[in-house]
N, CA, C and O atoms as a Tinker XYZ file with bonds, in Angstrom:
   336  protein
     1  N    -19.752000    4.365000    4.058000    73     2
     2  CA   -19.277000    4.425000    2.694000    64     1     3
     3  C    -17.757000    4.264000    2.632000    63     2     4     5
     4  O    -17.202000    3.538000    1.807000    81     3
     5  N    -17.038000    5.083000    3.678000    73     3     6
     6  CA   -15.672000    4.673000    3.408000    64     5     7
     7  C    -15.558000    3.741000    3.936000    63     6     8     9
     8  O    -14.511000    3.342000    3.427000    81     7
     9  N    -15.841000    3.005000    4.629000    73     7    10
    10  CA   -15.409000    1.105000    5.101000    64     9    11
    11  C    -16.020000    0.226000    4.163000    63    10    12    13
    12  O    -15.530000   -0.902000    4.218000    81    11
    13  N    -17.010000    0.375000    3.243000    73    11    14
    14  CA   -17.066000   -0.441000    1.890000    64    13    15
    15  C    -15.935000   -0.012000    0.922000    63    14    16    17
    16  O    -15.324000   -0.756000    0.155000    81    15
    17  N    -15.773000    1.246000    1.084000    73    15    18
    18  CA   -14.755000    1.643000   -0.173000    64    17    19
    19  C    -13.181000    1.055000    0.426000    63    18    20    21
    20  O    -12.344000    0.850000   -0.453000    81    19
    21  N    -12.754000    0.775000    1.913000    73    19    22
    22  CA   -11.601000    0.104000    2.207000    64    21    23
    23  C    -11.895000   -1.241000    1.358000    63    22    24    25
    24  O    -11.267000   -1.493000    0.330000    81    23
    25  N    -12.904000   -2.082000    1.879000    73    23    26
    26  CA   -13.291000   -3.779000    2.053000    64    25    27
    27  C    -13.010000   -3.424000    0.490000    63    26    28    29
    28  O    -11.921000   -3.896000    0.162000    81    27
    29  N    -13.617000   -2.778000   -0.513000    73    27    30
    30  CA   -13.680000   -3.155000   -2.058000    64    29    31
    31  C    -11.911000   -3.240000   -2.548000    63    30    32    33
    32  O    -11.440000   -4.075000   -3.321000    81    31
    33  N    -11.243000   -2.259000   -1.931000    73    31    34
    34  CA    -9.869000   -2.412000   -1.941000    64    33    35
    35  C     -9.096000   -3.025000   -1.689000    63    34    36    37
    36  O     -8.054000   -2.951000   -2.340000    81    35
    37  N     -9.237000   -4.074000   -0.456000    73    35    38
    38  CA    -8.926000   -4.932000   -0.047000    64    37    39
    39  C     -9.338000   -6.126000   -0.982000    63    38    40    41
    40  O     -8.501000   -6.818000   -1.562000    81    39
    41  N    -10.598000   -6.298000   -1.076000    73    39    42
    42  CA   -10.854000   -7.630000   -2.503000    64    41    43
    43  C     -9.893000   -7.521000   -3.745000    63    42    44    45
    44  O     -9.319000   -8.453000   -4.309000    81    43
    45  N     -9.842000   -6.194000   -4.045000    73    43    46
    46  CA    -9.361000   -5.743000   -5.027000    64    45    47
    47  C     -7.585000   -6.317000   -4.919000    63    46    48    49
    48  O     -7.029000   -6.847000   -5.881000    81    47
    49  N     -7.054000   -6.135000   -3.882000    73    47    50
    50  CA    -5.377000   -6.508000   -3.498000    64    49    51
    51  C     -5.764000   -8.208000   -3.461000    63    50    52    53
    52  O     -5.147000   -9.038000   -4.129000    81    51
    53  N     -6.609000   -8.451000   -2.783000    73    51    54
    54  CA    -6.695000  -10.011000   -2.931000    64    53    55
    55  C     -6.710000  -11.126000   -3.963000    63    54    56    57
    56  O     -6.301000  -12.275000   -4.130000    81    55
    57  N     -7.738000   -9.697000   -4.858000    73    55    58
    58  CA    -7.969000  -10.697000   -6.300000    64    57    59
    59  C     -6.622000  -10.970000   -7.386000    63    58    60    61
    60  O     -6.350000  -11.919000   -8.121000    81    59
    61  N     -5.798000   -9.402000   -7.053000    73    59    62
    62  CA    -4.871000   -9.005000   -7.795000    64    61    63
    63  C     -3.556000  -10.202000   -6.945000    63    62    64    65
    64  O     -2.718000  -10.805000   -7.615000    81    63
    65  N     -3.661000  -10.318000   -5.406000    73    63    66
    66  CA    -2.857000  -11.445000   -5.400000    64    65    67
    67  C     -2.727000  -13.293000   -6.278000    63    66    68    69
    68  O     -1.826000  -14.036000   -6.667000    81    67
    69  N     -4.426000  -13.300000   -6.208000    73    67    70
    70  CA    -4.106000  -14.598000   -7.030000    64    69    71
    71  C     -3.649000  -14.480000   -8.621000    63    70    72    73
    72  O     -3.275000  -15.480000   -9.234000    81    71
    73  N     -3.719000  -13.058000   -9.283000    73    71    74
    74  CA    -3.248000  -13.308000  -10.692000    64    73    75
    75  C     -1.483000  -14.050000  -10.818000    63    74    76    77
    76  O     -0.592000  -14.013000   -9.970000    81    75
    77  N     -1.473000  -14.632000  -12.103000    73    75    78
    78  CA     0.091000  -15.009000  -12.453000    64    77    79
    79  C      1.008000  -13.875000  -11.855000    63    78    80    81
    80  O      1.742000  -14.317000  -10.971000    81    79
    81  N      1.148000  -12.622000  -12.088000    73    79    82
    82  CA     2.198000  -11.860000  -11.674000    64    81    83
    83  C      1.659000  -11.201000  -10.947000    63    82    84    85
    84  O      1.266000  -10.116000  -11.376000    81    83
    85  N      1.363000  -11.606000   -9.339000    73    83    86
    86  CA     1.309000  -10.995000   -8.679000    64    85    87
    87  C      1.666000   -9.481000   -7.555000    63    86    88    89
    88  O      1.033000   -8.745000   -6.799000    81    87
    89  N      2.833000   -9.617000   -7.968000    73    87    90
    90  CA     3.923000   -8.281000   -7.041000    64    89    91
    91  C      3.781000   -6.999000   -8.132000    63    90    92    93
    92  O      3.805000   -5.797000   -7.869000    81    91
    93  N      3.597000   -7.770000   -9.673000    73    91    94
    94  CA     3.324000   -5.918000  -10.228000    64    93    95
    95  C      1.717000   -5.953000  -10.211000    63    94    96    97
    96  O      1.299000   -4.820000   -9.971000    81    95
    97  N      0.851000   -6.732000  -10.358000    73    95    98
    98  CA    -0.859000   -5.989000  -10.285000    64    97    99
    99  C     -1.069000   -5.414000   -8.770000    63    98   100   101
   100  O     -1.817000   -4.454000   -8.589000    81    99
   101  N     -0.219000   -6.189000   -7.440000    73    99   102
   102  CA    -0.518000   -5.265000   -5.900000    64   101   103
   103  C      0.091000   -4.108000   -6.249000    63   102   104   105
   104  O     -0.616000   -3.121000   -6.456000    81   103
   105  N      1.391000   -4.031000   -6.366000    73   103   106
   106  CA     1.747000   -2.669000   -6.759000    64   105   107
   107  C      1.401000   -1.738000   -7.700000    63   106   108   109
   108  O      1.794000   -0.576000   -7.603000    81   107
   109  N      0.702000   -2.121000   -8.613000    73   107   110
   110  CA     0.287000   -1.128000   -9.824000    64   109   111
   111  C     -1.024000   -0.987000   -9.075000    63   110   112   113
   112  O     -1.394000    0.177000   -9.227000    81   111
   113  N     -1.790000   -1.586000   -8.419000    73   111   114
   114  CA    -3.536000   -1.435000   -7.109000    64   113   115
   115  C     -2.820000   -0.004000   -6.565000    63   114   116   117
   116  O     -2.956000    1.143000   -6.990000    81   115
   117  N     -2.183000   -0.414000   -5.702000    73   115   118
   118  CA    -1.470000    0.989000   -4.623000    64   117   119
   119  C     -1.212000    2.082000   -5.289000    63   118   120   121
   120  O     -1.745000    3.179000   -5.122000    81   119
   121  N     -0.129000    1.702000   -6.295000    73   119   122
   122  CA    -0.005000    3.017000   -6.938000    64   121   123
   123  C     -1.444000    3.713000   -7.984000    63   122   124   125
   124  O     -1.527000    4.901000   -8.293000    81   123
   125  N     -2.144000    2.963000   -8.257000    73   123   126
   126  CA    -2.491000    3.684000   -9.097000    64   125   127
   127  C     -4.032000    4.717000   -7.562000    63   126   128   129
   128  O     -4.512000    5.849000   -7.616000    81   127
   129  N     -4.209000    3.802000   -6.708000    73   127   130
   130  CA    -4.780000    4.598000   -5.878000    64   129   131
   131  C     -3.943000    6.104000   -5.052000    63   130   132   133
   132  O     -4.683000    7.008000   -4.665000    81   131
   133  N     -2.692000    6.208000   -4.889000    73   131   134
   134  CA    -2.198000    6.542000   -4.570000    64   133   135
   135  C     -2.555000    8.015000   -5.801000    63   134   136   137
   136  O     -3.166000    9.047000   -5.524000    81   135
   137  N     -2.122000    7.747000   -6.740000    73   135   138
   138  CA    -2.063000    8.328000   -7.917000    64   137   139
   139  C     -3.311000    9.096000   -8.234000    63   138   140   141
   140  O     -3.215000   10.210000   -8.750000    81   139
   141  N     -4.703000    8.463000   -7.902000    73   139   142
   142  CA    -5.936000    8.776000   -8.203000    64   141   143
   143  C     -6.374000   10.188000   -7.011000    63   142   144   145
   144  O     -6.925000   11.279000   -7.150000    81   143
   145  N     -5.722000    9.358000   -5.745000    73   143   146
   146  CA    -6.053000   10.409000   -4.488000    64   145   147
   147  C     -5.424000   12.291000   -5.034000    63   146   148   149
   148  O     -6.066000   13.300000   -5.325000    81   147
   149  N     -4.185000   12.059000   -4.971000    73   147   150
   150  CA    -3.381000   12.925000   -5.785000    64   149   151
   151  C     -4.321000   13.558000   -7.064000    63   150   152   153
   152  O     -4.228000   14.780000   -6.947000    81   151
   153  N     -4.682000   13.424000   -7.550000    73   151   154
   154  CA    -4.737000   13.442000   -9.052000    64   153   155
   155  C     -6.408000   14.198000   -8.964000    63   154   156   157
   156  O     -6.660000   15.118000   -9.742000    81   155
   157  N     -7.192000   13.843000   -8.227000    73   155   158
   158  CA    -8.893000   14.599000   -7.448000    64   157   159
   159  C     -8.148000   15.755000   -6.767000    63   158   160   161
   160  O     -8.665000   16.832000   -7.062000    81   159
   161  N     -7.476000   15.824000   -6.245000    73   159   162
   162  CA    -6.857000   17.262000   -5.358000    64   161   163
   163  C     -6.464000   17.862000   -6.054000    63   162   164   165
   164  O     -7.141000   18.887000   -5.975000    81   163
   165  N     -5.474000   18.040000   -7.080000    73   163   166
   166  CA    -4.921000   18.463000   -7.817000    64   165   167
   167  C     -6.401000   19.054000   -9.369000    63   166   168   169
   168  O     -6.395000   20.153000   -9.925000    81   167
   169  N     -6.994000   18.387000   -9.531000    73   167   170
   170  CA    -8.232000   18.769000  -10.148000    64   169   171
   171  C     -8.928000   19.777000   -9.336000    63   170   172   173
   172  O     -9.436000   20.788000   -9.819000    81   171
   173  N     -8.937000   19.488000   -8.152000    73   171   174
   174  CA    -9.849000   20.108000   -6.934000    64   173   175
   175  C     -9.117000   21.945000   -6.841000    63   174   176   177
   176  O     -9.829000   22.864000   -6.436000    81   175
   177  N     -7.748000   22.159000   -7.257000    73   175   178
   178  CA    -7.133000   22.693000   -7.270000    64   177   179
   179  C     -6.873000   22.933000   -5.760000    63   178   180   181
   180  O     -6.650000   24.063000   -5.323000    81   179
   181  N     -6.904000   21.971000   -5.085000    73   179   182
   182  CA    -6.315000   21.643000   -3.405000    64   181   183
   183  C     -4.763000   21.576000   -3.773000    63   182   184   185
   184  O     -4.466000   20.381000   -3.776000    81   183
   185  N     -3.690000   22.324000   -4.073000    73   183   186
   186  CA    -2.213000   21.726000   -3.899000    64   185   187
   187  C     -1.754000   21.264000   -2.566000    63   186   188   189
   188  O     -1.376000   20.105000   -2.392000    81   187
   189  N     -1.775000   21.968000   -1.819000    73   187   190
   190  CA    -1.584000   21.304000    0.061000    64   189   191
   191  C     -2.233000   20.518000   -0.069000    63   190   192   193
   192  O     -1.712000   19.557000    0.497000    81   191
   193  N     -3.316000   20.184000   -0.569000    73   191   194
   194  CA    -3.919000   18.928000   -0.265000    64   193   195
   195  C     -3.064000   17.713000   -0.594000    63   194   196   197
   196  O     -2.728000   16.721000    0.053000    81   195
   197  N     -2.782000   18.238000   -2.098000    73   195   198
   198  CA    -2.015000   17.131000   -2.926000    64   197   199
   199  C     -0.542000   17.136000   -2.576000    63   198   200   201
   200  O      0.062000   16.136000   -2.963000    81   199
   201  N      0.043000   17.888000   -2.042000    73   199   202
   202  CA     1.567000   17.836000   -1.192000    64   201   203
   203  C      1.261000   16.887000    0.155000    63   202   204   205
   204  O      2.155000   16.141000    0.554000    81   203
   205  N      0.496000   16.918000    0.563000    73   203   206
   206  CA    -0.017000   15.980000    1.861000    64   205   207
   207  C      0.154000   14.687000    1.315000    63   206   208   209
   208  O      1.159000   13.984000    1.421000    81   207
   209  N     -1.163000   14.358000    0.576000    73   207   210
   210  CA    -1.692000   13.510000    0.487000    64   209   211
   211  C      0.129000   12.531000   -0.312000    63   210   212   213
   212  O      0.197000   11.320000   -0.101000    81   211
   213  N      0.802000   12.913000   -0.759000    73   211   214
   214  CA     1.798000   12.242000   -1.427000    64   213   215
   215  C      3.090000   12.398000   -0.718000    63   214   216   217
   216  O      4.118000   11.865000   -1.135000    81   215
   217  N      3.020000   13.445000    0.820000    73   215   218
   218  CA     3.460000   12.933000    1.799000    64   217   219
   219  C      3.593000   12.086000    2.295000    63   218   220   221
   220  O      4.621000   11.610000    2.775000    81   219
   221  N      2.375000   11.649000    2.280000    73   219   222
   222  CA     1.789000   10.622000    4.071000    64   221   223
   223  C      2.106000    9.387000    3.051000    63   222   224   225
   224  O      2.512000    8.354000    3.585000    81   223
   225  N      1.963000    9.400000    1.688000    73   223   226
   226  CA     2.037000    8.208000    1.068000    64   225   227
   227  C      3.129000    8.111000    1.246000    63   226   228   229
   228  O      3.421000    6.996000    1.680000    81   227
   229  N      3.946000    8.770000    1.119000    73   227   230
   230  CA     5.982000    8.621000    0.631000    64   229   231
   231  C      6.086000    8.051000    2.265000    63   230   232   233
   232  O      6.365000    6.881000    2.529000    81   231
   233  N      5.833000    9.003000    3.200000    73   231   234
   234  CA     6.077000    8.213000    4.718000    64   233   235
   235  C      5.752000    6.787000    5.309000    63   234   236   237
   236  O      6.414000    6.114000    6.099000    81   235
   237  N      4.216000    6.447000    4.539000    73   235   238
   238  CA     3.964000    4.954000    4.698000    64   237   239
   239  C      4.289000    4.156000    4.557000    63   238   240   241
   240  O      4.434000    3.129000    5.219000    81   239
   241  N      4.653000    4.733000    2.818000    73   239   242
   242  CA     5.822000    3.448000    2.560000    64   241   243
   243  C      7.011000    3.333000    2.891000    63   242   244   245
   244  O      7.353000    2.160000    3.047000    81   243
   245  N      7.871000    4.169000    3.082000    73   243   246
   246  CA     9.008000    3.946000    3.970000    64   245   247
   247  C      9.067000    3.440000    5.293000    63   246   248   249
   248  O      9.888000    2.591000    5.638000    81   247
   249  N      7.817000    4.176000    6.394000    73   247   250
   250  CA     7.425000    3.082000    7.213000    64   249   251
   251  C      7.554000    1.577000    7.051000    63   250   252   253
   252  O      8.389000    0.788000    7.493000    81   251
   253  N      6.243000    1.375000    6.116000    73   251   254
   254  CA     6.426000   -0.209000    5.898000    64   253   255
   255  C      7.204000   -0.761000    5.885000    63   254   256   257
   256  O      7.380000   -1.589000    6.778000    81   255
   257  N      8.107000   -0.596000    4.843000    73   255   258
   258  CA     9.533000   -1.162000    4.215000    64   257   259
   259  C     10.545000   -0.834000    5.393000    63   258   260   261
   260  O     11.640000   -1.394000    5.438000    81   259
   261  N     10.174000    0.021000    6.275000    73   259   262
   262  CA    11.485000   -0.616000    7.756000    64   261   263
   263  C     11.209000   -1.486000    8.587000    63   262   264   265
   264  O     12.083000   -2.090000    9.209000    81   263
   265  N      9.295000   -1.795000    8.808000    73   263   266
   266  CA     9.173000   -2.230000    9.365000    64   265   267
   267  C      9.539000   -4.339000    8.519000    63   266   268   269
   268  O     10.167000   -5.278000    9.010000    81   267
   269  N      9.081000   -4.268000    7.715000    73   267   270
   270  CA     9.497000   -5.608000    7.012000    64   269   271
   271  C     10.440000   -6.005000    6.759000    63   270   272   273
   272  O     10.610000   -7.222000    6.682000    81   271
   273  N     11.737000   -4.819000    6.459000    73   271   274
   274  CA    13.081000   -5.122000    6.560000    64   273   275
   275  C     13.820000   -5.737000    7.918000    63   274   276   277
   276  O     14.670000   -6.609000    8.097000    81   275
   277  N     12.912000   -4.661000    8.961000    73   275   278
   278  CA    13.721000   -5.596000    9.955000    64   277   279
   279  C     12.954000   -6.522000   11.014000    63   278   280   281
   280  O     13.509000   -7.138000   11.924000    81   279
   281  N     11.381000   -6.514000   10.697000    73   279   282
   282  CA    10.938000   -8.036000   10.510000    64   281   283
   283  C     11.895000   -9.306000   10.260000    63   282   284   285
   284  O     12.424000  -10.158000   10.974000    81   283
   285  N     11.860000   -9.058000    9.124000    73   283   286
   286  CA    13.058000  -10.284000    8.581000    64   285   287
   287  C     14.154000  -10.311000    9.400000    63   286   288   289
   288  O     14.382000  -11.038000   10.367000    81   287
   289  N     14.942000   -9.261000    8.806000    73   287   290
   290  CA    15.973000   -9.369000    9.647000    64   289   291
   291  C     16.530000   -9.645000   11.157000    63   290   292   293
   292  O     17.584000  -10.168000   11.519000    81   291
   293  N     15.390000   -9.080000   11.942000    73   291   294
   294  CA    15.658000   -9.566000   13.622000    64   293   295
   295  C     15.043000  -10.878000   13.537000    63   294   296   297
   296  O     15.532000  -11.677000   14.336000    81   295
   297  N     13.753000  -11.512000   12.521000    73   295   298
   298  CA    13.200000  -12.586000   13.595000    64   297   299
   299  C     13.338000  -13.477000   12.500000    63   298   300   301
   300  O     12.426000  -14.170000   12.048000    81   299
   301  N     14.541000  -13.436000   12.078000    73   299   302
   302  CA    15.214000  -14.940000   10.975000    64   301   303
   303  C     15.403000  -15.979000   11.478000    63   302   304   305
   304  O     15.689000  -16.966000   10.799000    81   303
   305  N     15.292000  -16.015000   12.777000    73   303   306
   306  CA    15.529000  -17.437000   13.449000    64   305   307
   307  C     13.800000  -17.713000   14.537000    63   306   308   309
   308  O     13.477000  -18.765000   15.088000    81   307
   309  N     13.384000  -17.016000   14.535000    73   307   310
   310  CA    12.346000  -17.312000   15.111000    64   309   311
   311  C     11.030000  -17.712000   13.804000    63   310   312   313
   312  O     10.102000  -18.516000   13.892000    81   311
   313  N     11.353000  -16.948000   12.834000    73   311   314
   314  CA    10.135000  -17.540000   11.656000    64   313   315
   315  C     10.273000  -19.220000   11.029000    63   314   316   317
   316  O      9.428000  -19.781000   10.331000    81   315
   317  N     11.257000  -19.656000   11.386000    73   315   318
   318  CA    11.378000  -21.489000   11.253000    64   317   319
   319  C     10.123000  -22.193000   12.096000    63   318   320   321
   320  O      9.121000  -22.754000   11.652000    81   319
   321  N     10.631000  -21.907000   13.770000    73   319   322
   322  CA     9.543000  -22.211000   14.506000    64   321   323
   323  C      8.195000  -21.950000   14.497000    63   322   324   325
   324  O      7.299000  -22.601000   15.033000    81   323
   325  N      8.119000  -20.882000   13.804000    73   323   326
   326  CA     6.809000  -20.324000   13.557000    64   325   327
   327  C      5.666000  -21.234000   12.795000    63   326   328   329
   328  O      4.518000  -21.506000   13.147000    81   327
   329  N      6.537000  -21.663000   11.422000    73   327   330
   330  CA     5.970000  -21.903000   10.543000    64   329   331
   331  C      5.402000  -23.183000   10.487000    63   330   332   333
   332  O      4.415000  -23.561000    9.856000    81   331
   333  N      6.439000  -24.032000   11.510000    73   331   334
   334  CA     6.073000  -25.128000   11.736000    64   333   335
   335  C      4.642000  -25.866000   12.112000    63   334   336
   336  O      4.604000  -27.083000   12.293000    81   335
């Protein structure tokens, strides 16, 4: 059940990539899952749950975003060849 519920999420970022404005429907996907996880805990009256859960989110994404920042940045001369 949870590896259909990833795959449906994943269609879901995919489909939302081909719309016209793509960068706010992926980001409004994330956040609003992000938001939903949060938001069942907090109903659940889990607060640690919901301090976690908007932890690990705040950490991921900062993860990400170092890792893509310096993606770019170190391999600016190697993504030419790449693409080729």
């Amino acid at each position: 059940m949870l590896c259909l519920e990833y795959w449906a999420f994943e269609i879901l970022v995919i489909l939302a990539g081909l719309m016209p404005n793509s960068e706010v429907t992926t980001s409004l996907i994330a956040m609003c899952a992000t938001v939903s996880k949060v938001s069942n805990e907090l109903g659940a009256g889990n607060l640690d749950r919901a301090k976690n859960a908007m932890a690990v989110t705040l950490k991921l994404s900062v993860l990400l975003a170092l890792i893509v920042v310096l993606s770019l940045g170190l391999g600016h001369n190697t993504r030419g060849w790449l693409l080729q």
